[in-house]
N, C-alpha and C positions, 0 to 999 in steps of 0.2 A: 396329445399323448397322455395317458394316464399316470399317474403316479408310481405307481405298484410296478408298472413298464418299464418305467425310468428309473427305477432303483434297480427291476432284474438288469436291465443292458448294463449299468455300473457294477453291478456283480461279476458279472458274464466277464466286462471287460478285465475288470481285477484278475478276475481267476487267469484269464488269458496270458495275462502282464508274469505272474506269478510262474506259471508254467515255462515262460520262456527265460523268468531268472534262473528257475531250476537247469534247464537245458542249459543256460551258459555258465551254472556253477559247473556243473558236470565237464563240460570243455574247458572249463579254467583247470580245476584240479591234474587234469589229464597233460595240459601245459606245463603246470606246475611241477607234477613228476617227471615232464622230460626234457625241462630247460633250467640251467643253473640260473639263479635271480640275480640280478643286480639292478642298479641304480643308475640310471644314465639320463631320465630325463625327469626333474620333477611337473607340475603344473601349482602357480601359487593364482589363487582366488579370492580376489579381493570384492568381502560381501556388498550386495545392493549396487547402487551407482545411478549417477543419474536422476530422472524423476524419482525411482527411489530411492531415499534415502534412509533407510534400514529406522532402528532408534534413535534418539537423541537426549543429548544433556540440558541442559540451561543455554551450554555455547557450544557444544562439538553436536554433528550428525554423525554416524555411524558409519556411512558410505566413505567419509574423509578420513577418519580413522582407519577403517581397514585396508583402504587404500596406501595411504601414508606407511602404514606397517608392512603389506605385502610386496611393494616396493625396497623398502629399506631389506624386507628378508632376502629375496631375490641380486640385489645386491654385494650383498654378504656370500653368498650364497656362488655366486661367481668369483668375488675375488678368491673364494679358500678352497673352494672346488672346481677349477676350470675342465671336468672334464664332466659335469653336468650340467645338460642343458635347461636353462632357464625360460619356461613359457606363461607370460601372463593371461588369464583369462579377460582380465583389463587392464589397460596401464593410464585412465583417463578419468574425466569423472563421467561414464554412459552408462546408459542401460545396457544389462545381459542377462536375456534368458537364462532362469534356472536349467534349462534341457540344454541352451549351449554352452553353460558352461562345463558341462559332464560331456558332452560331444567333444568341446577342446581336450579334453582329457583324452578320451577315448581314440581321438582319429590321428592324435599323436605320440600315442601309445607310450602316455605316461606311466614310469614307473610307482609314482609317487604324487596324491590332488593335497594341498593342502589348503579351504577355504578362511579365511582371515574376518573375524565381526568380533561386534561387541553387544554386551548384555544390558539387561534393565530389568528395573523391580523399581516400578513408577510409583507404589503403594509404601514399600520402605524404603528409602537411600541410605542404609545402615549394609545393605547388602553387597558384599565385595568380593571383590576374588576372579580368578581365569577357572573357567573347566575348558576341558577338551570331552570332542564327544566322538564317538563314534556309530557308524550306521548301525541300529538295532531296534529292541523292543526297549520299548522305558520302561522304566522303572518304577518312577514316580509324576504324579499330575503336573509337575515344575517341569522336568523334562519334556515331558508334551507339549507344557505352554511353550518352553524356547522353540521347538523344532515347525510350532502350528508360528511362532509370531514370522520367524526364518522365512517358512515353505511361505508365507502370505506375497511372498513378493511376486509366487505366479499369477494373482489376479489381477498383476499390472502388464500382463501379455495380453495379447491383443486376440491370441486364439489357445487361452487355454485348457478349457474345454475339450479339446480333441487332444492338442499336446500333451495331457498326461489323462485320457482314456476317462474321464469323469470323476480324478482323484479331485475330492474336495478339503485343501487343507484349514478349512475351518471345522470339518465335521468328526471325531473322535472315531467314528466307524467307520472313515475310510482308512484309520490308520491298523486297522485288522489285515490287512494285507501285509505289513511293514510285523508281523508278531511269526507268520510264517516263511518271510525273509532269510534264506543262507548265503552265505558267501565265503569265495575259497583264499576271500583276503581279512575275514573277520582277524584272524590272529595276529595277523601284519598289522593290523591298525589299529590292533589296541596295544601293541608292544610300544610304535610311532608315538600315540596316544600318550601312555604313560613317562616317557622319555621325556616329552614336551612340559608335562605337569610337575616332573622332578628336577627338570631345570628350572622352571617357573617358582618352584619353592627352594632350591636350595641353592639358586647362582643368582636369580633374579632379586629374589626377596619377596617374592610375591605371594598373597595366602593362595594358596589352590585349593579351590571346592572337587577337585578329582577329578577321572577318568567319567565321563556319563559315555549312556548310550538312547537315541532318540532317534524316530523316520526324520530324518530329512531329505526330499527329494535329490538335492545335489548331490548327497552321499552314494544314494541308494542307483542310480544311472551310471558309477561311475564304475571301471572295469580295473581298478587297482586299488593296492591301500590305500584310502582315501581316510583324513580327519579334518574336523570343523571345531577352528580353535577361537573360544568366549575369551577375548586378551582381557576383560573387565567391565565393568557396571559403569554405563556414562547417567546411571542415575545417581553414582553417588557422588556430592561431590569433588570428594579428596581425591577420587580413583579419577573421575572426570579430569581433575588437574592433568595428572598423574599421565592420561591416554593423549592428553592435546600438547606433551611436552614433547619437542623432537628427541631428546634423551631417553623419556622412558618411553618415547616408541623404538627406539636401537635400543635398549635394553631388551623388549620383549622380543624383540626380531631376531636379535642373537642368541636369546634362548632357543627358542624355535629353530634356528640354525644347527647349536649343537647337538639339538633331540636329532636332528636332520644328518646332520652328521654321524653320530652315536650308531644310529639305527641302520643307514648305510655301511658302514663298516662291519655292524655284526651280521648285514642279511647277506654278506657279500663274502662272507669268510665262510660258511655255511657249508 
């Protein structure tokens, strides 16, 4: 097969993917106007797992940390909200597909995805701080690197290839599909989003690099407000302390709780 072939079927298939996000923003919206919202089931996502193991510090890997934290949130999470349901996309250390874990989302018709990782800047360890991001175009080349290092844990599937239609998340021009991206829960997640960030700075103590927005595959599969929370840089190593301590991972867990909280009660008073 020729080259030139092989980039039209990846186009082809793009456009294809695109069309049918439009068709289910169109049926979300129409949802949207004829069901009152609420909050009854979140899904927490605890990044990488398994053979993969996301980034790492000197002595923490990333799959441990976000694991450790999306545990502790879910926790939380139950004790002060018993009347939503708590569903992990992992609660071990395994492998999960980027696509199931937007399926667990989906086929349990979460109100709410929140995915749980940590950041790096292998180049400076000066670099600190939580962002939260949510599904969009980026902004800036930084953005793109987290959502390209993220989305990379599809080429530890076994058949990725077909599972996301020829998206290559190493190549800059698959992420042209993710620039014409809508969604009728954009406004939901970046409200969640910024909730998150404001506790992170002014209950946590944490510096917050802000609200981003980047394709990340798990975001962009996912059929609710969905956000993807950076708890920290395990390149640096104060913050590295900081994420391998069981205190300041219940620290950042209950931030996360409260934005959870916060967000719930306003989208439910509405």
């Amino acid at each position: 097969m020729c080259l030139c072939h092989t980039k039209r079927k990846k186009l082809k298939n793009l456009s294809i993917l695109f069309l049918l996000s439009i068709g289910f923003v169109l049926m979300s919206y129409t949802t949207l106007n004829t069901h009152r919202y609420s909050v009854k089931t979140v899904v927490i996502d605890a990044g990488h797992g398994g053979k993969d193991q996301g980034t790492h510090g000197k002595l923490l890997k990333e799959k441990d940390v976000a694991l450790s934290v999306a545990l502790k949130l879910g926790k939380i999470i139950k004790e002060n909200l018993p009347d939503v349901k708590v569903i992990y996309t992992r609660d071990s250390d395994h492998f999960v597909e980027l696509n199931d874990r937007a399926l667990i989302a989906n086929k349990n018709n979460a109100d709410v995805f929140i995915s749980i990782h940590c950041n790096s800047s292998p180049h400076n360890d000066g670099v600190h701080g939580t962002e939260t991001y949510t599904m969009g175009l980026h902004s800036s080349k930084g953005n793109l690197n987290v959502a390209m290092r993220e989305n990379s844990s599809m080429l530890m599937e076994d058949d990725y290839n077909n599972n996301y239609d020829g998206f290559d998340p190493n190549s800059p021009e698959s992420y042209i599909l993710f620039n014409l991206y809508l969604s009728a829960y954009s406004d939901n997640s970046l409200n969640l989003a910024s909730k998150i960030e404001g506790q992170f700075k002014r209950r946590v103590g944490r510096h917050s690099r802000g609200v981003k927005q980047a394709g990340f595959v798990v975001l962009w599969r996912t059929s609710m407000p969905s956000v993807l929370v950076e708890t920290g840089f395990l390149s640096n190593p104060k913050e590295e302390k900081y994420l391998g301590d069981p205190l300041g991972q219940t620290y950042i867990a209950s931030g996360i709780y409260r934005a959870f909280r916060d967000y719930k009660k306003e989208i439910e008073s509405i």
